[in-house]
C-alpha positions in Angstrom: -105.2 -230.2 126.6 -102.0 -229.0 125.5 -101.7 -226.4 128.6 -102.9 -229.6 131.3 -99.9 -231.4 130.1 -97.5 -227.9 130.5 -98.9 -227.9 133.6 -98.0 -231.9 134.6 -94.2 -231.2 133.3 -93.8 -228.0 135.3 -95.5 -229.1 138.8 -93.0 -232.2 138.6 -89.9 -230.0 137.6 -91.0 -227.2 140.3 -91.1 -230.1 142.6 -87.8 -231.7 141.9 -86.1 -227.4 141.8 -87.6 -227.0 145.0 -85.9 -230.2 146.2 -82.9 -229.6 145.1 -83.2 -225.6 146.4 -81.6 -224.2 143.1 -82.0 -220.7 142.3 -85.5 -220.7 139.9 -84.5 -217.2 138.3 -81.2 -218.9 137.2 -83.4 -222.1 135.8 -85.5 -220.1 134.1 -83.1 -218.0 132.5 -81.5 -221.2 131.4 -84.7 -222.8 129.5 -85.2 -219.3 128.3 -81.9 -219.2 126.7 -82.7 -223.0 125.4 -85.9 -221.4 123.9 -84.4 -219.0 122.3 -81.9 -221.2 120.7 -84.2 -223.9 119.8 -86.4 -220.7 117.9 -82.9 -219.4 116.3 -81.5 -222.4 115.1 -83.9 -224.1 112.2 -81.2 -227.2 111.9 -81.5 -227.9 115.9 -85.7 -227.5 115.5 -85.6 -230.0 112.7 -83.5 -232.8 114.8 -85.2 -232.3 117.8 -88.9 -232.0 116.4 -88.2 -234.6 113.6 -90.0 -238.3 114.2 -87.3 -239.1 111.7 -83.8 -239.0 113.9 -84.3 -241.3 116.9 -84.6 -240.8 120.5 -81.0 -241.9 121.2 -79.5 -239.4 118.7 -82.3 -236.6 119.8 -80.8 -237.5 123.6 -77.2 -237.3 122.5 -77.4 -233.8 121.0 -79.1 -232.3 124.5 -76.0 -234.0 125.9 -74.1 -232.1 124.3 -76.2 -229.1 124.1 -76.4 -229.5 127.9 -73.1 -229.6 129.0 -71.5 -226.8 126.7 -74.2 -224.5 127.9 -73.3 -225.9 131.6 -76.9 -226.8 132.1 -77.9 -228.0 135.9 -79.6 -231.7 136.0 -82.6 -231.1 136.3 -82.9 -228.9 133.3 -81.0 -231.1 131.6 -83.3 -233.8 132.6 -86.2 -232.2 131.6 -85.2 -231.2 127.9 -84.7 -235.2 127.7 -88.2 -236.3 129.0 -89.6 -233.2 126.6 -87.9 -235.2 123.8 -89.0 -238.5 124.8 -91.9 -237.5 124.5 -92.3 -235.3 121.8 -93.1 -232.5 123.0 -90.7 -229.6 122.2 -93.6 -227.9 120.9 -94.9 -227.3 124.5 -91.5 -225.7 125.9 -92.8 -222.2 126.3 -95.9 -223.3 127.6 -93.8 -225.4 130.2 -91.0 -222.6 130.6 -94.4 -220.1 131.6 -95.8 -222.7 133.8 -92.8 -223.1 135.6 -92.8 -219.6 136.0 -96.5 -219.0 137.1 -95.7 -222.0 139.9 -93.1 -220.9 141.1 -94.6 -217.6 142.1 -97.6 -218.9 143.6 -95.0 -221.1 145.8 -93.5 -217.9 146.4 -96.6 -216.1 146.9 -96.1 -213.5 144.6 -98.8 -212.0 142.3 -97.7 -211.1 138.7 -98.8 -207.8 137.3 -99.1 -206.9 133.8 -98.9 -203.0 133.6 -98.8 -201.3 130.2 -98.1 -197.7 129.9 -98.3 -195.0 127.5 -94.7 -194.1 128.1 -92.1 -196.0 130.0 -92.5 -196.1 133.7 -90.1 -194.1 135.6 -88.0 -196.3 138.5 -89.8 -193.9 141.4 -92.8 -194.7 139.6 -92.5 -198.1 139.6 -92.1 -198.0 143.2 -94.9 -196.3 144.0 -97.1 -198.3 141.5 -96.0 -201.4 143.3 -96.2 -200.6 146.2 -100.2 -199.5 145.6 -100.8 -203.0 143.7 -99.3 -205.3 146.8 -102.1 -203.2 149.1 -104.6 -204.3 146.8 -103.5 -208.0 146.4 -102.4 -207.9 150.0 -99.3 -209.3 149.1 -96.0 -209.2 147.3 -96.2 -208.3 143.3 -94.2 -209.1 140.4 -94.8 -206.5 137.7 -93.5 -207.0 133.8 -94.3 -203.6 132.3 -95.1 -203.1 128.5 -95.3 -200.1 126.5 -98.5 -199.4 124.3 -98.5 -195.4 122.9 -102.1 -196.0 121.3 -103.7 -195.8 125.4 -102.6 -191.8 124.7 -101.6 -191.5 128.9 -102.0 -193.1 132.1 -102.1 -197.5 132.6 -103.5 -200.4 132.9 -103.0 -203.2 135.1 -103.9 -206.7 134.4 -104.0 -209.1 137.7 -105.1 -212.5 136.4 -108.5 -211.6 134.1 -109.1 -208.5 136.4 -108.4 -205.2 134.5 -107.7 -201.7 136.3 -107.8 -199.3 133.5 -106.5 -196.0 134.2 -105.8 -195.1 130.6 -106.6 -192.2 128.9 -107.8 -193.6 125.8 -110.1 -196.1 128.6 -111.7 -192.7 130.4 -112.2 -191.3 127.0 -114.0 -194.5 126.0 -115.9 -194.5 128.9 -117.1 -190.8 128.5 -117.9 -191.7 125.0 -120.6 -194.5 126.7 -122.0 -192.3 128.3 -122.6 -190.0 126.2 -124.2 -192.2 124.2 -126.7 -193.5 126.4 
């Protein structure tokens, strides 16, 4: 339920970023940083997730908040229809569907790669340029770290998994072997 509703606030604020042609990487930096402070500051979680302060205080405070961090409109705007309705606790899950939305309207895929070891640049490249071949289109790659896959990578496309790990051919040996 929680995730349909994510979904509602993000297709309209997509909608309305795509109207007004800002810069979605600078947007979603900007409710980053919001989420971030939001998680930092205990005070500013207890105003705004309170059913205690009212909605015109809550509205006055991402005012402010707003306009010292030099926050467009429409982000602005949305942080306010968040708090009128409650639901702060859904800002990552918005902030992520924003970010999933946008790169289907971009027509990018997005790539989860974890590694043994950090992937060099010329690497990255490479690996890139192998997974936009097999989506047939552009990718968008975040890259994590694991040490426990002992070598090699996997790559997560959606719920498809390409494991090239060590530790996932040594499993896979292991099955074998067993049967």
């Amino acid at each position: 339920m929680s995730l349909a509703v994510a979904n509602r606030y993000a297709r309209a604020f997509v909608d309305v970023l795509v109207a007004q042609r800002l810069d979605a990487a600078a947007v979603l930096g900007q409710l980053l940083g919001f989420e971030e402070m939001l998680r930092e500051s205990a005070p500013l979680r207890n105003v705004l997730f309170s059913p205690a302060v009212s909605p015109a205080r809550k509205r006055s405070l991402l005012g402010k908040l707003s306009a010292g961090a030099g926050l467009p409109a429409p982000v602005r705007n949305l942080l306010l229809v968040i708090s009128d309705h409650r639901r702060f606790g859904l800002l990552t899950l918005i902030r992520q569907a924003v970010e999933r939305q946008m790169d289907e309207r971009m027509g990018l895929v997005r790539v989860r790669i974890t590694s043994a070891r950090a992937v060099a640049a010329g690497q990255r490249a490479g690996l890139e340029a192998a997974l936009a071949r097999l989506t047939s289109g552009r990718v968008r790659c975040d890259y994590e770290v694991d040490e426990s896959l002992l070598g090699g990578a996997v790559a997560q496309i959606g719920s498809t998994i390409y494991d090239g790990s060590l530790r996932g051919r040594l499993e896979a040996l292991g099955e074998k072997l067993i049967r």
